[in-house]
N, C-alpha and C positions, 0 to 999 in steps of 0.2 A: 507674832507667831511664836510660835515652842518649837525645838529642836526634838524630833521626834526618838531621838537615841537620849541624850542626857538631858532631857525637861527643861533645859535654859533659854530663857525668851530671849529670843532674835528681831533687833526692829529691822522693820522694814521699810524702806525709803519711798522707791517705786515698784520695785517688782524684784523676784526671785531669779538669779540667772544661773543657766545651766551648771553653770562652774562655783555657785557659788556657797562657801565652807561655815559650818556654824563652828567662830571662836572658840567656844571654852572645849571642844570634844572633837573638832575638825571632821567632824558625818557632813556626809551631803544633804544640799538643803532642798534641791528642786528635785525630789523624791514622793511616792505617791502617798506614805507615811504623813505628811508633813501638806494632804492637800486638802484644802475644803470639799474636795467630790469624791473622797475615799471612803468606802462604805461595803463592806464586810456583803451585806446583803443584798448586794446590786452585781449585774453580768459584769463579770471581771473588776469585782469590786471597786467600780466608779459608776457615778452618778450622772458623769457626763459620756451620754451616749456617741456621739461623734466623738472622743478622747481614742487615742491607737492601744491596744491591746501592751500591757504592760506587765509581764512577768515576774518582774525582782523590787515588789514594793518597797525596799529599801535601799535600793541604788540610784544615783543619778539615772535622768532619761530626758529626752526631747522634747516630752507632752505642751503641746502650748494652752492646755489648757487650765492648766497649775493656777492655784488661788490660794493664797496660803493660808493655814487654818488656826485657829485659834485654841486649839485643842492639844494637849500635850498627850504623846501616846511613846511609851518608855516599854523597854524590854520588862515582860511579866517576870515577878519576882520567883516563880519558880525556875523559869530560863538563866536568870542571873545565881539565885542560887547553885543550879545546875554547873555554871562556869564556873565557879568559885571550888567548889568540889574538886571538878577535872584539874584547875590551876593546881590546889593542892596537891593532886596526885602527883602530877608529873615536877614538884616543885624540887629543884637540886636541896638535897641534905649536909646539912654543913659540918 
């Protein structure tokens, strides 16, 4: 699977555990970003209808029905843009 914050492929052994950290950028990985039933156009954007109601698709959570996905989905480049901006702004001048 792909780290759904920095695109870096994470293997996976057996399974994703609640706690568990993607190395190169330390995001959390059993997150709904990061699941085979995430899907924009489904009721609370999951595919799996028994799945519990999940509001911070980028935070850890409990779901057991996590499947990890093979899809890399990375902050849109006008979001990172956007950061990059604000960093500058508030950046100390030397």
């Amino acid at each position: 699977m792909n780290c759904f914050h920095c695109g870096s492929a994470v293997e996976v052994i057996e399974r994703v555990g609640f706690r568990d950290r993607c190395a190169r950028c330390d995001g959390p990985l059993h997150v709904c970003l990061n699941c085979e039933f995430y899907d924009l156009r489904y009721n609370n954007q999951c595919r799996e209808t028994q799945a519990p109601r999940v509001v911070d698709k980028d935070r850890a959570n409990l779901c057991d029905y996590f499947a990890p996905s093979k899809r890399a989905l990375r902050t849109p480049p006008a979001a990172a843009d956007a950061r990059t901006k604000l960093e500058a702004l508030f950046k100390k001048k030397a």
